[in-house]
PAZAPA-4460 file (N, C-alpha, C; in steps of 0.05 Angstrom, whole numbers, plus 32768, in hexadecimal, padded with zeros to 4 digits):
% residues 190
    n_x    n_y    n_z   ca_x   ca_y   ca_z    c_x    c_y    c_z   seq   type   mol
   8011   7FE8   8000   8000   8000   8000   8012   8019   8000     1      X     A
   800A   8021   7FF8   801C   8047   7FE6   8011   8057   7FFF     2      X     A
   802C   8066   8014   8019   8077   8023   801C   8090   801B     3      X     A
   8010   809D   8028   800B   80BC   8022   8010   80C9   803A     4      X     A
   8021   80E6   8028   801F   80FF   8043   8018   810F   8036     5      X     A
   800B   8122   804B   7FFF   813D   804A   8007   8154   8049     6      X     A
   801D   8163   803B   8035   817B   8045   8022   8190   8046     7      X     A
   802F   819D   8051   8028   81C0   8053   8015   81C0   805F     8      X     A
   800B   81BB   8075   7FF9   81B7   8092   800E   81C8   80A7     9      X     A
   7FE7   81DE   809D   7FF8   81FD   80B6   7FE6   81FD   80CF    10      X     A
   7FCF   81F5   80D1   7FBB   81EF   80E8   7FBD   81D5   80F6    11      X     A
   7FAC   81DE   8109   7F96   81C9   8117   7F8B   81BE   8105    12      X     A
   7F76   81C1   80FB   7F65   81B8   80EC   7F67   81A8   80D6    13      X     A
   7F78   81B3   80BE   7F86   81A7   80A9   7F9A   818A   80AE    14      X     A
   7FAA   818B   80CE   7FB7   817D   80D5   7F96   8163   80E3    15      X     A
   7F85   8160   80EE   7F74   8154   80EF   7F6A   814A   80DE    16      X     A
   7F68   8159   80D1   7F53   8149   80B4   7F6A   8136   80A9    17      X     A
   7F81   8138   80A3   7F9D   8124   8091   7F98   8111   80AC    18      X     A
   7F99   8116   80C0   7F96   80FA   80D5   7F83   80EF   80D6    19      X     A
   7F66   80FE   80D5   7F51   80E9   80D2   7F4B   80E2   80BC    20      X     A
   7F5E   80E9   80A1   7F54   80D5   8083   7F71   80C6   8087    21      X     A
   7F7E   80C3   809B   7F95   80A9   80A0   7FA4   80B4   8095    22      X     A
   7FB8   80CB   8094   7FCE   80D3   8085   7FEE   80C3   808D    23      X     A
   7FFA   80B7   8086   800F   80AB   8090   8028   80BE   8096    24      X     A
   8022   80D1   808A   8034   80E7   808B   8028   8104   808C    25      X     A
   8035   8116   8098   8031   812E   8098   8048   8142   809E    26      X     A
   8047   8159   808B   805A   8167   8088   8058   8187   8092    27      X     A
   806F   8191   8099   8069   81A6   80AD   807A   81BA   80A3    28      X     A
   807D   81D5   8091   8085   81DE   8081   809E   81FA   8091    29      X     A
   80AF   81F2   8090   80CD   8206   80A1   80CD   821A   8090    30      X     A
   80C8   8219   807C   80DA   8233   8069   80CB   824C   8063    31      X     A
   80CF   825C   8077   80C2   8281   807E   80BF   8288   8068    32      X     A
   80CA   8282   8049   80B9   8287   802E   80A8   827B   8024    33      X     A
   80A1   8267   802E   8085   8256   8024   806F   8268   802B    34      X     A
   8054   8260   8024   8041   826B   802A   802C   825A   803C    35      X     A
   803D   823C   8043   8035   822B   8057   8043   822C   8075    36      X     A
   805C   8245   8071   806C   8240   8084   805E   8244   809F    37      X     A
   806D   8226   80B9   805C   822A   80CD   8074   8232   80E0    38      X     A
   8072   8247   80EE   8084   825C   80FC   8091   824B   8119    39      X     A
   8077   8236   8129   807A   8229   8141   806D   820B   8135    40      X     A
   8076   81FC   8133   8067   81DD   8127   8062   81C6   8142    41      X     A
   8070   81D1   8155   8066   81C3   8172   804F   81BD   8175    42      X     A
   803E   81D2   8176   8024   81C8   8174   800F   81B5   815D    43      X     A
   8016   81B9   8145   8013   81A8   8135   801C   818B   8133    44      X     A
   803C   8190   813B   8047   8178   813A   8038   8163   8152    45      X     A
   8036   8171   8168   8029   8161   817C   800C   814A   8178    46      X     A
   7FF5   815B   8161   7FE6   8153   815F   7FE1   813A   814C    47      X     A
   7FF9   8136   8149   7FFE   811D   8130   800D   8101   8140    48      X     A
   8011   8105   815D   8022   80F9   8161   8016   80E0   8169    49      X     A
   8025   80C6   815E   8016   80AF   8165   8001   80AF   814D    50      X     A
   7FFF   80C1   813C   7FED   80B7   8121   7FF4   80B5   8105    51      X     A
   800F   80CD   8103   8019   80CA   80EA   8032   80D6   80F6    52      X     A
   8043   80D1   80E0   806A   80D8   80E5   8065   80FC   80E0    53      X     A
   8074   8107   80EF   806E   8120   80E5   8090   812B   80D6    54      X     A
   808D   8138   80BE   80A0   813A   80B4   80A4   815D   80AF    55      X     A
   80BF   8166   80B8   80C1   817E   80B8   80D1   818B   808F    56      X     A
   80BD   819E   8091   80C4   81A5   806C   80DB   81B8   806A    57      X     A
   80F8   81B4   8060   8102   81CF   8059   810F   81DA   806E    58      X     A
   8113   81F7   806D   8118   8210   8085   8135   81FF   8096    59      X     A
   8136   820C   80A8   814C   8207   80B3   8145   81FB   80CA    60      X     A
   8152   81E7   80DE   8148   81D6   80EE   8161   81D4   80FE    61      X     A
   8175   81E5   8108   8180   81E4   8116   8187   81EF   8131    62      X     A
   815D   81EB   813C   815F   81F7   8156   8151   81D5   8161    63      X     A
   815F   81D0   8172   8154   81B2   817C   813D   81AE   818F    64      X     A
   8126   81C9   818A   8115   81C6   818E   8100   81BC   817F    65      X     A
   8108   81C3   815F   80F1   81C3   8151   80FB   81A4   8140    66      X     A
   810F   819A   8143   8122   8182   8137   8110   8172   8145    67      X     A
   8112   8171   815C   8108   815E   8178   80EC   8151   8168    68      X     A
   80D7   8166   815C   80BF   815E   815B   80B8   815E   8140    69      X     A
   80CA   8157   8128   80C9   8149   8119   80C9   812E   8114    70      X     A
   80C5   811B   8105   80CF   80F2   8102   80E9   80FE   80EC    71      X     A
   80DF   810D   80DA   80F0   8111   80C4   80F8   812D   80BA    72      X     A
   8117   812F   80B1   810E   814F   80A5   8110   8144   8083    73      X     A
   8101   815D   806D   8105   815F   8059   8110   816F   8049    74      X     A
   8127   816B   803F   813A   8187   8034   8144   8173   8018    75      X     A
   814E   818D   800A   8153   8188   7FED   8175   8194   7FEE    76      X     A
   817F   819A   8012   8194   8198   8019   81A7   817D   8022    77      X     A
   81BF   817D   8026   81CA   8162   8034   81D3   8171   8052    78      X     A
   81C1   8169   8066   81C6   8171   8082   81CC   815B   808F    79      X     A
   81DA   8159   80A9   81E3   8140   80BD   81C9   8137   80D4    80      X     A
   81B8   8127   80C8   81A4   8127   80D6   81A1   8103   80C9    81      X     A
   8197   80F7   80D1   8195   80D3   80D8   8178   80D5   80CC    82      X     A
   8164   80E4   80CE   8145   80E2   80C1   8149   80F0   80A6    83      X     A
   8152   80F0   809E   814E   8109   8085   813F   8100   8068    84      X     A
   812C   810D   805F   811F   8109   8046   812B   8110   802F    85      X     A
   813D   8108   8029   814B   8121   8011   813A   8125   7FFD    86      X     A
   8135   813B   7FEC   8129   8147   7FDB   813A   8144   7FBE    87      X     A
   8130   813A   7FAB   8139   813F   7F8F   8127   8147   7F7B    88      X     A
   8127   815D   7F6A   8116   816E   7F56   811F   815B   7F3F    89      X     A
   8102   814D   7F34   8115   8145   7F17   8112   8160   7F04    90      X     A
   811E   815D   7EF9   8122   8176   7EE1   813B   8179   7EE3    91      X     A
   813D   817F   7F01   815C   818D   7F0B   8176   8179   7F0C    92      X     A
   816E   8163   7F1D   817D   814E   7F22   817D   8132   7F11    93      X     A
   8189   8132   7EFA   818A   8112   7EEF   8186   80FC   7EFD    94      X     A
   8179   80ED   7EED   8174   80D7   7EFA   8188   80C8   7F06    95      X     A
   81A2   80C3   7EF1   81B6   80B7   7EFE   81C2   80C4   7F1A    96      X     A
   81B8   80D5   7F1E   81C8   80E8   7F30   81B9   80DD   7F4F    97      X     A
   819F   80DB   7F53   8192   80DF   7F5C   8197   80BF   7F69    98      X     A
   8190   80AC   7F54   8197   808E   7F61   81BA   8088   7F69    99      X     A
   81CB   8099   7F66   81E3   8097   7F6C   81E2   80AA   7F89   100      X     A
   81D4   80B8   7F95   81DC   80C5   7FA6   81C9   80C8   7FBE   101      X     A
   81B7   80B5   7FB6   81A5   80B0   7FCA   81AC   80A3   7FD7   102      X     A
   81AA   80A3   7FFB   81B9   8092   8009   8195   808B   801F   103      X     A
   8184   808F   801A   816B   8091   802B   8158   808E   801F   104      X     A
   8145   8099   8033   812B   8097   8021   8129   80BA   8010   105      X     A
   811E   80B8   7FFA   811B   80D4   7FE8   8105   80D8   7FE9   106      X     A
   8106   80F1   7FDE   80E8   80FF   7FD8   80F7   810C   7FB8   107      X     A
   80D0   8104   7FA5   80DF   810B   7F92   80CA   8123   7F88   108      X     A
   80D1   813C   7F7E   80C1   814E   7F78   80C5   815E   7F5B   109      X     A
   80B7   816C   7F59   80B1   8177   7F34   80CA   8190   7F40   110      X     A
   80D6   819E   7F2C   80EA   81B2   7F2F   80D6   81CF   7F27   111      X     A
   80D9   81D8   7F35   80D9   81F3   7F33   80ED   820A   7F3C   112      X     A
   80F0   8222   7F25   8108   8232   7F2C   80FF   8248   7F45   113      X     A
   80EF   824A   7F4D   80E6   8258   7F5A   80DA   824D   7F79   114      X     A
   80DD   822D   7F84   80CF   822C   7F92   80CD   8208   7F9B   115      X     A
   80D5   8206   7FAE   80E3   81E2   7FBC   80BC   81E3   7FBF   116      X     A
   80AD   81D5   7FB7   8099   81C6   7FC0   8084   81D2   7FBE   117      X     A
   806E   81C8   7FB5   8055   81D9   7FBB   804B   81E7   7FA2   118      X     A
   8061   81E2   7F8E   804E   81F3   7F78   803A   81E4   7F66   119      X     A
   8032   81C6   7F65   801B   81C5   7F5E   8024   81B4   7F3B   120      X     A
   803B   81B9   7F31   804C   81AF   7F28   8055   8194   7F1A   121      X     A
   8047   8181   7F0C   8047   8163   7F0D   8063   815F   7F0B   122      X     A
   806E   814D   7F1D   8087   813A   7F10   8087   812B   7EFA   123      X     A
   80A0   8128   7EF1   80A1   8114   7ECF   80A3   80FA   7EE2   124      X     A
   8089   80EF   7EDB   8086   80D3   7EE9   8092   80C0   7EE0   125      X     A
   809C   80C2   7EC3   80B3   80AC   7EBC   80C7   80AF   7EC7   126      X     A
   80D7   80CB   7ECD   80F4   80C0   7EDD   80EE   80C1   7EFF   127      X     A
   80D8   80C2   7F01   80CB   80B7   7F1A   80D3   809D   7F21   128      X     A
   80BC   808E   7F10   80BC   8075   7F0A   80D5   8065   7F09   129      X     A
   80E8   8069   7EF5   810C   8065   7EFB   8114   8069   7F08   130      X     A
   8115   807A   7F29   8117   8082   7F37   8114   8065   7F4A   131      X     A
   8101   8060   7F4C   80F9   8052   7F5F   80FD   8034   7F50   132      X     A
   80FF   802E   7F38   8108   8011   7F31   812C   8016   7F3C   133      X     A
   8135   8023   7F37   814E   8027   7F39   815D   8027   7F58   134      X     A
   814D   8032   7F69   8155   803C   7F7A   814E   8028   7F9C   135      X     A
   815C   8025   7FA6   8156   800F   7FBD   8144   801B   7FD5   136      X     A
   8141   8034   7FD8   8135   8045   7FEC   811C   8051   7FE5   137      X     A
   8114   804D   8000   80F8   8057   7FF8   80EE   8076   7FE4   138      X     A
   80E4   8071   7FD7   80DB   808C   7FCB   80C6   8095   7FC9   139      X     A
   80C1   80B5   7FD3   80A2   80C5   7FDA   80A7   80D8   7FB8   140      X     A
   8085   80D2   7FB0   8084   80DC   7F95   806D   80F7   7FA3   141      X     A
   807E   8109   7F95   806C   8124   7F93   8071   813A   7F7E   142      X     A
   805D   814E   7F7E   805F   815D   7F61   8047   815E   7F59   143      X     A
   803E   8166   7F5B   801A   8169   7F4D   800C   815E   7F53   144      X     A
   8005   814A   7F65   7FF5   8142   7F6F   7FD7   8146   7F77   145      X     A
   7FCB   8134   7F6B   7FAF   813F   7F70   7FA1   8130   7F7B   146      X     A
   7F86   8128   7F84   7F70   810B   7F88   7F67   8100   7F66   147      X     A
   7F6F   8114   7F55   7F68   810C   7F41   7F7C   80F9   7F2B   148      X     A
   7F91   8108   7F38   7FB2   80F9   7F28   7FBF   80DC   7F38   149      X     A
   7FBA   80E0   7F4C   7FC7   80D5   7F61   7FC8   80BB   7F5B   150      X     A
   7FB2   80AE   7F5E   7FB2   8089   7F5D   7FC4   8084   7F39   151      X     A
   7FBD   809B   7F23   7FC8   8092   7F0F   7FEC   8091   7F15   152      X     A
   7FF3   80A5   7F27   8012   80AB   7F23   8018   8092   7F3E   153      X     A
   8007   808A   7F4D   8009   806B   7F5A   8014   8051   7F49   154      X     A
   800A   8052   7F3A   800A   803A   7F2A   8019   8035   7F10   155      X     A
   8028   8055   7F08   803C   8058   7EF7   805A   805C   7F08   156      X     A
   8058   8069   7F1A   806C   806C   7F32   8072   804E   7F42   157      X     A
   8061   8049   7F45   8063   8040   7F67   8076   8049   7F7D   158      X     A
   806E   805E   7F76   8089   8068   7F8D   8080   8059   7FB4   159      X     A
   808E   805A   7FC1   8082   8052   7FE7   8070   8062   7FF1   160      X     A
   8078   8077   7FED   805C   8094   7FEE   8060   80AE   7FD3   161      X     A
   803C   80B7   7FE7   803D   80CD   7FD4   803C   80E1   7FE7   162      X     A
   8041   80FD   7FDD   8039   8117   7FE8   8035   812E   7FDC   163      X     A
   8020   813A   7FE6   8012   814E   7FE3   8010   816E   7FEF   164      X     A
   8015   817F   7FE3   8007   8195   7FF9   7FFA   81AA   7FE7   165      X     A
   7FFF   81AB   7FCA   7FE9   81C0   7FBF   7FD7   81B8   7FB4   166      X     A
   7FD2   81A2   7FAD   7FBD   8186   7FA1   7FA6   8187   7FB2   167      X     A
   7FA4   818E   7FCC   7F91   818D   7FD9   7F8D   81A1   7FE7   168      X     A
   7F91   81BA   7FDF   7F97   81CF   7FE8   7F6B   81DB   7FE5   169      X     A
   7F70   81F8   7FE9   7F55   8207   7FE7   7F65   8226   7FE4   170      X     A
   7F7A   8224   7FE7   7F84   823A   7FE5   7FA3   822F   7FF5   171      X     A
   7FB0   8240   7FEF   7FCE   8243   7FFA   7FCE   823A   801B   172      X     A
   7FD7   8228   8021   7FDB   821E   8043   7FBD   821B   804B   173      X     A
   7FAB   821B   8043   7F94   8216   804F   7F8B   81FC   8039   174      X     A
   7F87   81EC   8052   7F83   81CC   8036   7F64   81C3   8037   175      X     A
   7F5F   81BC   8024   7F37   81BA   801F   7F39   8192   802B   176      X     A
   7F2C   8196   8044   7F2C   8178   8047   7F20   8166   803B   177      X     A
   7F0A   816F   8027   7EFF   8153   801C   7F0F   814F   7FFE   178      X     A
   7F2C   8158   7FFD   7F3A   8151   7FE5   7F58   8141   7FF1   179      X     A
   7F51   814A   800B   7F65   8136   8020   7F65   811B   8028   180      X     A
   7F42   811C   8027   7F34   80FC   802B   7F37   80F6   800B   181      X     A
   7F31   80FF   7FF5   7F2D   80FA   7FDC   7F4A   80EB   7FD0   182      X     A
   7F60   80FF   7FDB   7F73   80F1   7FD6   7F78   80D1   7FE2   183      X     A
   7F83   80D3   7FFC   7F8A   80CC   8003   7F7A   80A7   7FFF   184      X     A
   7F5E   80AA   7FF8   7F49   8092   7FF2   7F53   8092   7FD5   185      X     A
   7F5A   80AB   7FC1   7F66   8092   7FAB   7F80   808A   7FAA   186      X     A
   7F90   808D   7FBB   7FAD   8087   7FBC   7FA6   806F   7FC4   187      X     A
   7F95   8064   7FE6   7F95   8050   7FEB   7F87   8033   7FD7   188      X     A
   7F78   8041   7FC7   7F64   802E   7FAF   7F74   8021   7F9D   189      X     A
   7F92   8022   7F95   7FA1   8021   7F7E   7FAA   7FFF   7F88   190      X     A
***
């Protein structure tokens, strides 16, 4: 079964709804230029705990307060941290590159010049797809994601998960929950 996370969860609320449609993951957005960015994630992070891994997005994470209450961080940097999601943009990063230098689990996302995540963006699901025949570690597919795309890029991918954060959006950081449940029921249907 293909799991799913939920990124860019700036509330209470938004962070409830990804737990009560079973989100396996949930992402919590560091970087003060997003328009998801969450300033204190303690409290968010708390409300996930014991239901989904909570994974911290981006920004900088070297106050060991906000480290503490992440499972994982996600950067498209190489930092000294034992959880780390590494990030690779296809467009940017060849494929060969990508299966040579992965030492973990990846996250794989659409490139944009302007902007690490969130723009809405499809990934080229073929070097997706190579990606993950190739590669021994787990891999999270994201990039455009929708309830509508989703189960198809399931079953051309198979990547270990998927993730989301403008696919189910209603607007910028505010996420419409019945496209949360929408997803997340056709990711699990595939």
């Amino acid at each position: 079964m293909t799991r799913v996370k939920i990124c860019g969860i700036t509330n209470a609320a938004d962070m409830e709804a990804a737990l009560t449609a079973s989100a396996d993951y949930v992402g919590i957005v560091r970087e003060p230029a997003s328009p998801r960015y969450v300033d204190n994630p303690v409290q968010l992070a708390a409300l996930a705990a014991g239901r989904a891994a909570v994974i911290g997005v981006y920004g900088e994470f070297y106050d060991d307060t906000y480290v503490k209450v992440f499972d994982s961080i996600q950067t498209i940097w190489d930092v000294p941290l034992s959880s780390l999601l590494k990030v690779f943009r296809l467009g940017e990063t060849p494929v060969d590159n990508i299966v040579a230098t992965a030492s973990g689990p990846l996250l794989l996302d659409s490139f944009h010049p302007d902007a690490y995540g969130g723009t809405g963006k499809v990934a080229d699901w073929d070097q997706a797809a190579e990606v993950v025949r190739r590669c021994p570690h787990p891999v999270f597919l994201a990039g455009g994601l929708t309830p509508d795309n989703v189960a198809d890029a399931i079953r051309h991918v198979r990547p270990f998960a998927v993730d989301v954060s403008s696919g189910v959006e209603e607007s910028q950081g505010k996420k419409d929950h019945g496209k949360i449940r929408a997803f997340i029921e056709a990711a699990r249907n595939v």
